[in-house]
C-alpha positions as CSV (number, residue, x, y, z in Angstrom):
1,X,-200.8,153.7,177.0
2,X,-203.4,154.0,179.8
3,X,-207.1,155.0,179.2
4,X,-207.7,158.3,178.4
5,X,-209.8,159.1,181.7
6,X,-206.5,157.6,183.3
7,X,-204.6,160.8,181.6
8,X,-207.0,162.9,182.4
9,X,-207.5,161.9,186.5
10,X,-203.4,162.3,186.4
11,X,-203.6,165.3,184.9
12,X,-206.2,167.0,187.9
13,X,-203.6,165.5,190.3
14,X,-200.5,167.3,188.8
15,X,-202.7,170.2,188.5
16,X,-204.1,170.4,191.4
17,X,-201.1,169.8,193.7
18,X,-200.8,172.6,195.9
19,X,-197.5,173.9,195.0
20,X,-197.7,173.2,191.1
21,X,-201.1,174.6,191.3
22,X,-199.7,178.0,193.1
23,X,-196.7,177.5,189.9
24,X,-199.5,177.8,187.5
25,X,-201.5,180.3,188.9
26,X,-198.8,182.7,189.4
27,X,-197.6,182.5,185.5
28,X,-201.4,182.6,184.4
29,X,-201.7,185.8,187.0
30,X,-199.0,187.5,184.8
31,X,-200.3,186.1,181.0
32,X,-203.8,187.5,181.9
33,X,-202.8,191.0,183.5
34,X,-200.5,191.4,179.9
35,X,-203.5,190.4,177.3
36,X,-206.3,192.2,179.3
37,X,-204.2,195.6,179.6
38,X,-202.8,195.1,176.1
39,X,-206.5,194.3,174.8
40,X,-207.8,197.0,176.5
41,X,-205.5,199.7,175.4
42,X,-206.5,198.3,171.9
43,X,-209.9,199.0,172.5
44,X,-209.2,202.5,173.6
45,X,-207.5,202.9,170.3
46,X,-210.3,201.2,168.3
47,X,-213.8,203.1,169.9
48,X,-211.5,205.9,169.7
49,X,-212.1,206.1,166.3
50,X,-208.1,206.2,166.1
51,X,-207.8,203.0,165.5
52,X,-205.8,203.7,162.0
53,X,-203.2,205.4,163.8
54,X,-199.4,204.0,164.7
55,X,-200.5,203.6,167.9
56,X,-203.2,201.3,167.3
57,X,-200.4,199.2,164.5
58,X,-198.0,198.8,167.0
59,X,-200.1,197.9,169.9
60,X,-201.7,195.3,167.5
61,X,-198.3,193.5,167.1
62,X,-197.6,193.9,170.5
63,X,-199.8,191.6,171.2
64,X,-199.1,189.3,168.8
65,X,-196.1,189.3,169.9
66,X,-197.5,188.5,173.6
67,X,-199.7,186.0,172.7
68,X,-197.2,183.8,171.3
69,X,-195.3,184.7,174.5
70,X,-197.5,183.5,177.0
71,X,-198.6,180.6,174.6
72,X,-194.9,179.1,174.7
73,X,-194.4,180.3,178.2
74,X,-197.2,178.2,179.2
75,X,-196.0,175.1,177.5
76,X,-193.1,175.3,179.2
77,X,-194.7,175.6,182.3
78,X,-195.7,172.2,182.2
79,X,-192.5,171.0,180.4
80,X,-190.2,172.5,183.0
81,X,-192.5,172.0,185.6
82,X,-190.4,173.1,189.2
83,X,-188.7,175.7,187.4
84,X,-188.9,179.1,188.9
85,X,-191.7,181.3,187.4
86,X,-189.2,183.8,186.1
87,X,-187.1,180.9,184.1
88,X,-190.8,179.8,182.5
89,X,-190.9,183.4,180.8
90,X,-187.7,183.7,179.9
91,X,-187.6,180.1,178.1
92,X,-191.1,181.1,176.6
93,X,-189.5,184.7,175.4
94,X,-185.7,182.4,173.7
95,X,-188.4,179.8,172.2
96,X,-191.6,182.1,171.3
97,X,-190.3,182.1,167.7
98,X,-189.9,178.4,166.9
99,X,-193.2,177.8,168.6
100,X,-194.8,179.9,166.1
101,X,-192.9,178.1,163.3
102,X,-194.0,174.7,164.6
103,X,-197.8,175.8,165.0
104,X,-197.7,177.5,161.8
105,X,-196.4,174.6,159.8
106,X,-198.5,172.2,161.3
107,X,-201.7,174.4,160.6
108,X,-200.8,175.0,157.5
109,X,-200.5,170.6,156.5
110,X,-203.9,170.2,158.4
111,X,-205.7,173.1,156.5
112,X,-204.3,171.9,153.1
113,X,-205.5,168.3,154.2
114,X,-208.8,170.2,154.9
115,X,-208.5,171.5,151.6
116,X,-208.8,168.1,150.0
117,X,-211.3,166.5,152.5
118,X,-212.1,166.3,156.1
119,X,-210.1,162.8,156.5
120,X,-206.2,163.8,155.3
121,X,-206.8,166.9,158.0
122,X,-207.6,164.5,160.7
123,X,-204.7,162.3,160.0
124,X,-202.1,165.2,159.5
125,X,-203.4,166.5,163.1
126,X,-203.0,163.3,164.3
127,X,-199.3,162.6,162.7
128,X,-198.0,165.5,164.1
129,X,-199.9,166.3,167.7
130,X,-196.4,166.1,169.1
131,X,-194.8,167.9,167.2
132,X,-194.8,171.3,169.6
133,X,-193.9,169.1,172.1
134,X,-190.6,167.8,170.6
135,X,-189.7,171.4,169.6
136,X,-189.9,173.0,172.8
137,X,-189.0,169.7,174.9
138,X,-186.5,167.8,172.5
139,X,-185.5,170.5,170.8
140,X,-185.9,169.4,167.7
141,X,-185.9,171.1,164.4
142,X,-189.2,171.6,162.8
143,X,-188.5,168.6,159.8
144,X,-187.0,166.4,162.6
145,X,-190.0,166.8,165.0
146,X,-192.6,166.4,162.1
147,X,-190.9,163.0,161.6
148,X,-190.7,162.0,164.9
149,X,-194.5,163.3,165.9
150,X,-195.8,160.6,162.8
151,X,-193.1,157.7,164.0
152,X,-194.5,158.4,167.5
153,X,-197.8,157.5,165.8
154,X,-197.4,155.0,163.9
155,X,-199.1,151.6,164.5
156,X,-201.0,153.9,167.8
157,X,-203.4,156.2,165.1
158,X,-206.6,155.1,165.9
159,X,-205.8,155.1,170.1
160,X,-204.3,158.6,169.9
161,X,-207.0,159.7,168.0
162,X,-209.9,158.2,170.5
163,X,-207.7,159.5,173.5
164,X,-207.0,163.0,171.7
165,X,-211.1,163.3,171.0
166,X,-211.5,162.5,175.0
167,X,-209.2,165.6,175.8
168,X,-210.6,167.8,173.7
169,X,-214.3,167.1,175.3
170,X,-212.9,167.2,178.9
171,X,-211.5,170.8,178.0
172,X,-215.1,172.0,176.2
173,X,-216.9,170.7,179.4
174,X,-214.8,172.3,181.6
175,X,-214.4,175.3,179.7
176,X,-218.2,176.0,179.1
177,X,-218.5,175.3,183.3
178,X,-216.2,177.6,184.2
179,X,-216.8,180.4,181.5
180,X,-220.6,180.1,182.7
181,X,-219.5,181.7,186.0
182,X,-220.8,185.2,186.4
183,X,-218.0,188.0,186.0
184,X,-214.9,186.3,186.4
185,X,-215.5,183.3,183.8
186,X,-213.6,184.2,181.1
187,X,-210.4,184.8,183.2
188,X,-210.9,181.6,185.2
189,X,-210.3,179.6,181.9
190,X,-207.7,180.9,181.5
191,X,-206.4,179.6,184.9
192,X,-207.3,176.4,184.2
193,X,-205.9,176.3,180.8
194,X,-203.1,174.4,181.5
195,X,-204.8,171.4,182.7
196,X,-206.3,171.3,179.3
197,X,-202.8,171.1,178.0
198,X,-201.4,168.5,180.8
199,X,-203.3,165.1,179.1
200,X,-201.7,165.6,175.9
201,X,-198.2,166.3,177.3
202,X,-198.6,162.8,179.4
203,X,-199.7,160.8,176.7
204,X,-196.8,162.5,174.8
205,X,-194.4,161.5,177.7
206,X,-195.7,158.1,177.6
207,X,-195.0,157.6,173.2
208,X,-191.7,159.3,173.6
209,X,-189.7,157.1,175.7
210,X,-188.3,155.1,172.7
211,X,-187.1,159.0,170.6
């Protein structure tokens, strides 16, 4: 395994590649003209005071139903990276369902191991960190990549866990920099968002040669 700043310096260089950079750009362009319309339509509803209404329901779901949309589509975008832009959505529309089962799942075992104590939810997030990976990349069933995420693990807890913290501080830092920036903040994270996801998928690469 490399250092995590290793991962990270990797992941600016794949990101910022011209052409995967224009990739990613164009398929955050479309995720953030769908939830901004969709959200604002739901305001409408809601200062409306119709907010009770079918209307407001079925926009609601709607973007649920986005959400998990451009959530999936977006790991594919970095797990099919050089696929056309149109391939990443559809791939993110077949697989939108099993990335909510996966996600679900998995929340559901850390906030039961929260239940208990801090520790057992930190180990079960941990254990199974791959597991969205090996669903949408392996394809692998949700028992199957559960099992595979916690052999991926094993004997490498402690080193996933240091590197894992490391990500998750490069993404606050850059996302409190960015969001900071008058007017357009909140949108420009969610350009960049990918690069928050691109050290975990490496270090995932990296585990997963041997499943």
């Amino acid at each position: 395994m490399k250092t995590p700043i290793e991962y990270i310096k990797e992941a600016w260089r794949i990101y910022s590649k011209k052409e995967n950079f224009v990739f990613f750009a164009k398929i955050m362009a479309v995720v953030v003209v769908l939830t901004s319309a969709i959200g604002f339509l739901i305001s409408y509803f809601y200062s409306s005071n119709d907010w009770q209404n079918a209307g407001f329901v079925v926009l609601t779901l709607i973007s649920i139903v986005i959400g998990l949309w451009s959530q999936t589509a977006k790991y594919f975008a970095i797990i099919k990276m050089g696929n056309s832009e149109k391939e990443i959505f559809i791939l993110g529309y077949k697989n939108m369902c099993r990335y909510f089962l996966i996600s679900f799942v998995v929340g559901l075992i850390i906030l039961g191991g929260a239940v208990l104590l801090v520790i057992p939810a930190i180990i079960f997030g941990v254990w199974f960190s791959f597991s969205t990976f090996l669903v949408l990349d392996k394809n692998l069933g949700i028992k199957v990549a559960l099992k595979t995420s916690k052999a991926m693990v094993y004997g490498r807890f402690w080193k996933v866990l240091g590197r894992s913290f490391v990500f998750l501080i490069f993404t606050f830092l850059i996302s409190l920099i960015v969001v900071i920036i008058p007017y357009a903040g909140s949108f420009l994270v969610s350009f960049v968002s990918p690069l928050f996801i691109l050290p975990f998928y490496l270090l995932y690469k990296d585990l997963s040669g041997a499943y």
